[in-house]
N, C-alpha and C positions, 0 to 999 in steps of 0.2 A: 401660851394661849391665854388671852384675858376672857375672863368670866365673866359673863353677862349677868346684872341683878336682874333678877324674874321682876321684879317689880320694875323694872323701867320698860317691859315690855309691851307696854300699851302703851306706852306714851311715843314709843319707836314705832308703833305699828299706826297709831296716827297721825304721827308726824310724816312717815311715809304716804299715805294714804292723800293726806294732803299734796304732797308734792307731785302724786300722780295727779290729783285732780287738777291741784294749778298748771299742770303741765299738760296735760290734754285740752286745760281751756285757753291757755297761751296758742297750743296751736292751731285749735279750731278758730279762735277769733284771729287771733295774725292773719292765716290761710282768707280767712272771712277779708278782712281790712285788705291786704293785699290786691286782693280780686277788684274792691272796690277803689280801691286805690289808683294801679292802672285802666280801669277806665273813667275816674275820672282824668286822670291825667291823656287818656285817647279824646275826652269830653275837649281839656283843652288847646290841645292840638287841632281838635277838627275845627273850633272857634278862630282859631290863629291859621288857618289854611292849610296846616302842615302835609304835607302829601299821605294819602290813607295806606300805602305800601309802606313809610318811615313810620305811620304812626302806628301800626300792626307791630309793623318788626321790632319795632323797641318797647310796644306794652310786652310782646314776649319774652324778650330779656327781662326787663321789669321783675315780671313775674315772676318767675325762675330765681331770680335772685332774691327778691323778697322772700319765698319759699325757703330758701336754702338760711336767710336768716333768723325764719323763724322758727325751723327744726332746730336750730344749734340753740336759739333761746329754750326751745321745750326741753331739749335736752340737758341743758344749765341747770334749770330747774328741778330736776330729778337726780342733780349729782354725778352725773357723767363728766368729767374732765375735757372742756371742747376746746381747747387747746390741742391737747390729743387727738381729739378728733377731727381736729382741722387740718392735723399733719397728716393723719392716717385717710382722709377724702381727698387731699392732695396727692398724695400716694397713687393711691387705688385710680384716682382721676389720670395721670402722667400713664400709669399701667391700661388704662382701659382708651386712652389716646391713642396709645402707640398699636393697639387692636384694631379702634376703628377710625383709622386714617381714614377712610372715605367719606363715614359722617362729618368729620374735621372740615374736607374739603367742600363738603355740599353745605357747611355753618359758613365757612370764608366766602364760597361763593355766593352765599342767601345775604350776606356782609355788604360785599360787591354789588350786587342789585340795587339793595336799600342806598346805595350813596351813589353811584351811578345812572340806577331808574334807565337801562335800556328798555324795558317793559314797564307798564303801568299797570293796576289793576282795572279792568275793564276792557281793557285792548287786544287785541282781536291777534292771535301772533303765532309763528313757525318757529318751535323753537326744541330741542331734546328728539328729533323725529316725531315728534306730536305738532299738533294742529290743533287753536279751538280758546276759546274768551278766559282770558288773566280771570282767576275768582281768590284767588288768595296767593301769596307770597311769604310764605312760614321759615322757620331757622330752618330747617333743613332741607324742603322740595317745595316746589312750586303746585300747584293745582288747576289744571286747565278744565274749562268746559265746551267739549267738541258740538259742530251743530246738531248732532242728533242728541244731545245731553247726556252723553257717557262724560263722566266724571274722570280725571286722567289726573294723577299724581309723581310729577317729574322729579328727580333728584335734583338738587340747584346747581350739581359740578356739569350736570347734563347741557342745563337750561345756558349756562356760561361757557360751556365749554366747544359748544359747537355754534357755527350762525345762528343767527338771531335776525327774522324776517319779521318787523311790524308792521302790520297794516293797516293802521289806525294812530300812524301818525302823521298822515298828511288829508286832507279833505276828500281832495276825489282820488282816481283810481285807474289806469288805463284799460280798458279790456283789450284780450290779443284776439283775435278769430280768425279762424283761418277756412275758407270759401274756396272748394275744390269747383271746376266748370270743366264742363267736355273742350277739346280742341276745337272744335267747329262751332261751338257758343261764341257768340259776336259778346267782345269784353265790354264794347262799352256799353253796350246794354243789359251788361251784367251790374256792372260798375254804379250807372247810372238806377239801377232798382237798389241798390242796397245802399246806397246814398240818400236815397228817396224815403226810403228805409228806416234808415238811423235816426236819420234828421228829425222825422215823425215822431219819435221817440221822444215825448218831453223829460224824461228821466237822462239823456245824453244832455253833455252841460254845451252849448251854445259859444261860450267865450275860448274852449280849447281848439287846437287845431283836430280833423278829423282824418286820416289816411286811410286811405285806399289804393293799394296799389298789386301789381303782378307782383309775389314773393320768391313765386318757383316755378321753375316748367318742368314738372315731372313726368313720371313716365307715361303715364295714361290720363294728366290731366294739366291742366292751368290752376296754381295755386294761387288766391286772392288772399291781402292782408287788409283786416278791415280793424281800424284799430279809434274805438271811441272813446270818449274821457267821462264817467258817471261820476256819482257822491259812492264815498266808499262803502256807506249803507246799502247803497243801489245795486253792488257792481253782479254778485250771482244772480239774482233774481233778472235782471237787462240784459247780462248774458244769454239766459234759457231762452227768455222771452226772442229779440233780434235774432239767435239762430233759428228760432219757429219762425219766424215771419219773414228771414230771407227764405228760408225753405218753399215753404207755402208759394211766395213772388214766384219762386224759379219756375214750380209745377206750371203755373198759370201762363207765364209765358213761354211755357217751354224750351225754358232751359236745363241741359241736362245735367246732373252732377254725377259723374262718374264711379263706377265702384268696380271693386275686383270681378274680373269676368274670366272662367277659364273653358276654351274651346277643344271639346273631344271627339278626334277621328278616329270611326271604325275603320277598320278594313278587313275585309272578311276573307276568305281563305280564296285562294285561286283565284282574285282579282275581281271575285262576284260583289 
C-alpha cells in the first residue's frame, strides 16, 4: 500500500474540487449549448421548409445525443475511464433492448413516420383506435388532440401498425346520409326537398356531383342516399346542419320518416 504525504493533501483535495466544479460546468453549459443548439438548427430547417414532423423528430435525436456526449465529457473530467464506460452503456443499453423490445418498435416505427410522413402534424386523422388533430410526432408515440380537447398519447407501433385514415389530405370531403321515408311518401317529392335542400346550402361545393338516390327498401321504410361533397373543414358542422333542415322540410310537408313501432294485443280471458 503506498502512503500518502499528508502534505500533498490539500493540494489533492483541490485539485479534486476543481475537477468537480469543471465538471458540473462542462455539463450545465453543454446541456445549456445543446438545447440551443438544436433549436437553432429546428430555426434552420423551418427557414429551408423542412417538414415540422422531420424537424421535431431529428432535434430529438439531436438532443439526446448531444446529451449523452456531454455526460461522457463531464465524466472525462472527473477521471472516470469513458472508454469504460462506453463499453459498460453499450452493455447495459443491448441488455435493457432486449427488455424493451416494444419501446424499440414504437422508435422504428416513430423512424417510419418521419421518412414516410403518412400523417402530418396538423392533420385531422384515424389512426391506433383514436381519433382527433396530429399535435406532435415524438420518438416514441404520437399525440393526438380529440374534438373535445382530450389530449391522447398513442404508441408509434400503434399508430403504424394498424390503418391509417387521413382526412385532411385531400380538400373536400363527401358526406354519406342516409334519409329513411315511410312507403306511402311520394319519393319524388321527397327527393325533390332534399335536393332543394342541399343545393341551398352554400357550404356544399357546386362543381361535385351530388346523389340522391333509393339505397334500400327495408323493412318498414324507403332508404334515401343523399351524398354531398363540402370543404373538409365544413364536413361535421353541414352534416348536423342538412340533417336538421331535411327534418324540419319533411314535418312541413308531411312527410313521414318512420321508426320502430310495436303493436300490443290484449285478450282478456273468456273471449271478453
Amino acid at each position: 500500500m503506498i502512503a500518502m504525504d499528508p502534505s500533498n493533501l490539500p493540494q489533492i483535495v483541490l485539485d479534486s474540487a476543481v475537477n468537480v466544479v469543471l465538471a458540473l460546468l462542462i455539463f450545465f453549459v453543454g446541456k445549456w449549448l445543446s438545447r440551443q443548439l438544436v433549436q437553432l438548427a429546428k430555426r434552420v430547417m423551418d427557414r429551408h421548409n423542412v417538414d415540422k414532423t422531420i424537424a421535431n423528430f431529428a432535434g430529438n435525436i439531436a438532443h439526446v445525443a448531444l446529451l449523452a456526449f456531454v455526460i461522457i465529457a463531464a465524466l472525462s473530467q472527473l477521471g472516470i475511464p469513458t472508454a469504460s464506460f462506453v463499453a459498460l452503456v453499450g452493455a447495459a443499453g443491448l441488455a435493457i433492448g432486449l427488455a424493451l423490445q416494444g419501446s424499440l418498435s414504437n422508435f422504428a416505427s416513430g423512424v417510419l413516420l418521419v421518412l414516410f410522413h403518412p400523417i402530418r402534424l396538423g392533420d385531422y386523422v384515424e389512426a391506433g383506435g383514436v381519433s382527433g388533430t396530429v399535435e406532435e410526432i415524438n420518438v416514441f408515440s404520437t399525440t393526438l388532440i380529440t374534438p373535445d380537447r382530450l389530449t391522447i398519447t398513442v404508441p408509434n407501433s400503434l399508430v403504424l401498425g394498424g390503418p391509417i385514415t387521413n382526412y385532411s389530405t385531400s380538400d373536400s370531403r363527401r358526406i354519406d346520409l342516409l334519409i329513411s321515408v315511410d312507403y306511402s311518401a311520394d319519393l319524388t317529392q321527397a327527393k325533390t326537398l332534399i335536393r332543394e335542400i342541399v343545393q341551398a346550402d352554400a357550404r356544399v361545393l357546386k362543381d361535385k356531383d351530388l346523389t340522391i338516390g333509393v339505397m334500400e327498401l327495408g323493412a318498414s321504410s324507403v332508404d334515401l342516399a343523399v351524398r354531398p361533397w363540402v370543404a373538409t373543414g365544413d364536413y361535421l358542422q353541414t352534416k348536423f346542419d342538412l340533417q336538421e333542415a331535411i327534418k324540419s322540410a319533411f314535418d312541413q310537408a308531411g312527410i313521414e320518416i318512420p321508426y320502430p313501432k310495436l303493436d300490443v294485443n290484449l285478450n282478456s280471458e273468456n273471449g271478453k
